[in-house]
C-alpha positions as CSV (number, residue, x, y, z in Angstrom):
1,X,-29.0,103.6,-14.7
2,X,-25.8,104.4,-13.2
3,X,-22.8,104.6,-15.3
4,X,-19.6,105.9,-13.9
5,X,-18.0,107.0,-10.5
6,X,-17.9,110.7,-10.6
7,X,-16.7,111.8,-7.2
8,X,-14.7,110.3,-4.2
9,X,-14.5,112.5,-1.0
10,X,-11.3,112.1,1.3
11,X,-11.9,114.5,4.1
12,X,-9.0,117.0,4.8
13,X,-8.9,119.5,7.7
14,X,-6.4,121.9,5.8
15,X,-7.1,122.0,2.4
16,X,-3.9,123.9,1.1
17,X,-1.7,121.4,3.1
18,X,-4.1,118.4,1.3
19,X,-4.1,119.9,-2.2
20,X,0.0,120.1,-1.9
21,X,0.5,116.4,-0.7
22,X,-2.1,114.9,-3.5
23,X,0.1,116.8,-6.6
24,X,3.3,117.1,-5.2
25,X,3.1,114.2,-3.3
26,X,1.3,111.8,-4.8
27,X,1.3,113.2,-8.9
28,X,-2.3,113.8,-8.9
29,X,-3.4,117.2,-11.1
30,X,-5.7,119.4,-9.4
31,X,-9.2,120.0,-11.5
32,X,-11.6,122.4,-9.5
33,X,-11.1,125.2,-7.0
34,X,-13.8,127.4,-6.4
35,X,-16.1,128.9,-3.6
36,X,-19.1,127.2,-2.7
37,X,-22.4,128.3,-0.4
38,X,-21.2,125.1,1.8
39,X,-17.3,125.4,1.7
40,X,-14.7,125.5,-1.4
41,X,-14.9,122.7,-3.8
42,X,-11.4,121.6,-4.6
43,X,-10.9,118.3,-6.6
44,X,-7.7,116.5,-7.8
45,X,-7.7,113.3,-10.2
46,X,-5.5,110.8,-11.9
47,X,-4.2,112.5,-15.2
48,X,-6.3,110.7,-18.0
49,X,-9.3,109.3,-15.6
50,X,-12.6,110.9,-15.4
51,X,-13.0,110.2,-11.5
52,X,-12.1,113.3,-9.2
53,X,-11.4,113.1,-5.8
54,X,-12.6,115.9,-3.6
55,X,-10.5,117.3,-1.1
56,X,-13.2,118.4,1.5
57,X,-12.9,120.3,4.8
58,X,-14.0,118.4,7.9
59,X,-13.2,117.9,11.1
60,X,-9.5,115.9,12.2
61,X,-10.5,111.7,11.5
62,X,-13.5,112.1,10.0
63,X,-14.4,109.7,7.5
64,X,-10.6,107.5,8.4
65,X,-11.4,103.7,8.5
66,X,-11.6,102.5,12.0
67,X,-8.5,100.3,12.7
68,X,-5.6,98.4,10.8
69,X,-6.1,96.7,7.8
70,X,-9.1,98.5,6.8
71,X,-9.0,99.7,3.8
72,X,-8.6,103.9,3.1
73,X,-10.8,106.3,0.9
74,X,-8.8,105.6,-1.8
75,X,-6.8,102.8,-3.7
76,X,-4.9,104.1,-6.5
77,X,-3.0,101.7,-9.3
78,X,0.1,102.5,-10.9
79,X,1.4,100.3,-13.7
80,X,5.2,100.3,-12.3
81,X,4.6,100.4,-8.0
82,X,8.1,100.3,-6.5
83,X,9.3,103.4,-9.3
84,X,6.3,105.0,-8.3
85,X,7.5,104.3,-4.7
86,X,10.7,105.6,-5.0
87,X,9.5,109.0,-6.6
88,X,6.8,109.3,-3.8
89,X,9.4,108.7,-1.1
90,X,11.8,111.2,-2.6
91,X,9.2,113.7,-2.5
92,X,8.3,113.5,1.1
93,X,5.3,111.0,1.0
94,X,5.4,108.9,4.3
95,X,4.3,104.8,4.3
96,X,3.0,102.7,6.8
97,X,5.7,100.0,5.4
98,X,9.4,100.6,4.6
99,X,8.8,99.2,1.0
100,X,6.4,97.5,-1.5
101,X,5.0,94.1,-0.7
102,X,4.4,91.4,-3.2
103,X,0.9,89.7,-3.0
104,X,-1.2,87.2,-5.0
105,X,-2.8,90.5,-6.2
106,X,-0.2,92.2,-7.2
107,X,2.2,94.8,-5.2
108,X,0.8,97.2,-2.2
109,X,1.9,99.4,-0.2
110,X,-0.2,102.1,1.8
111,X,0.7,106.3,1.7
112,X,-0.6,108.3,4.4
113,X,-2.3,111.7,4.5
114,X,-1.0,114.7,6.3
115,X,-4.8,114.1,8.2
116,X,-3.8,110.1,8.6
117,X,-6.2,109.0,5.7
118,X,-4.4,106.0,4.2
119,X,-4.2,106.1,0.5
120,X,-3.4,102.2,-0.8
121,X,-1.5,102.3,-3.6
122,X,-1.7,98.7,-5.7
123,X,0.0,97.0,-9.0
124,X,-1.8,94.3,-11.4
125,X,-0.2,91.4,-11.1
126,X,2.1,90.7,-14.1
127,X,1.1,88.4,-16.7
């Protein structure tokens, strides 16, 4: 029986440029780099969670949802969003809005790859 999620791709057409927006960017800590017989493997993951996301070579919009208000490849929580936010925008990340939003879910707000792969970013709601 199934047990876990191991792997999430997000498709990337420059690696380097990927790799450096998902740590620098976005706080993720790389895991794997190494050579494979179908392209290099390169993974980065939430410090402290099993999950890795690969950071795989394709071609430009592959695997990007097809209009607004779909949902992207990933969706990342943070316990404090709009410090998180702040951090993120210091560093260069780019949003689709100018701040956080406040839902019934929680808070949102949506990062977006150098490749255009939005990267929804959520908070629990607070008890």
């Amino acid at each position: 029986m199934l047990n876990k999620i191991m792997y999430a791709t997000v498709y990337v057409t420059d690696q380097n440029r990927a790799l450096e927006f998902y740590t620098e960017g976005l706080g993720l800590e790389k895991r794997l780099d190494f050579p494979g017989p179908d392209g290099r493997f390169l993974t980065v993951g939430v410090p402290d969670s099993p999950v890795q996301i690969i950071l795989w070579s394709h071609a430009a919009a592959a695997g990007q949802p097809g209009g607004a208000g779909a949902p992207g490849p990933l969706i990342l929580e943070s316990d404090d969003l709009r410090k998180d936010f702040e951090v993120m925008r210091q560093r260069g990340v780019v949003f689709e809005e100018s701040e956080p939003e406040d839902y019934p879910f929680g808070v949102r707000i949506e990062a977006v790859d150098p490749d255009g792969n939005r990267i929804s970013l959520r908070q629990q709601p607070k008890p």
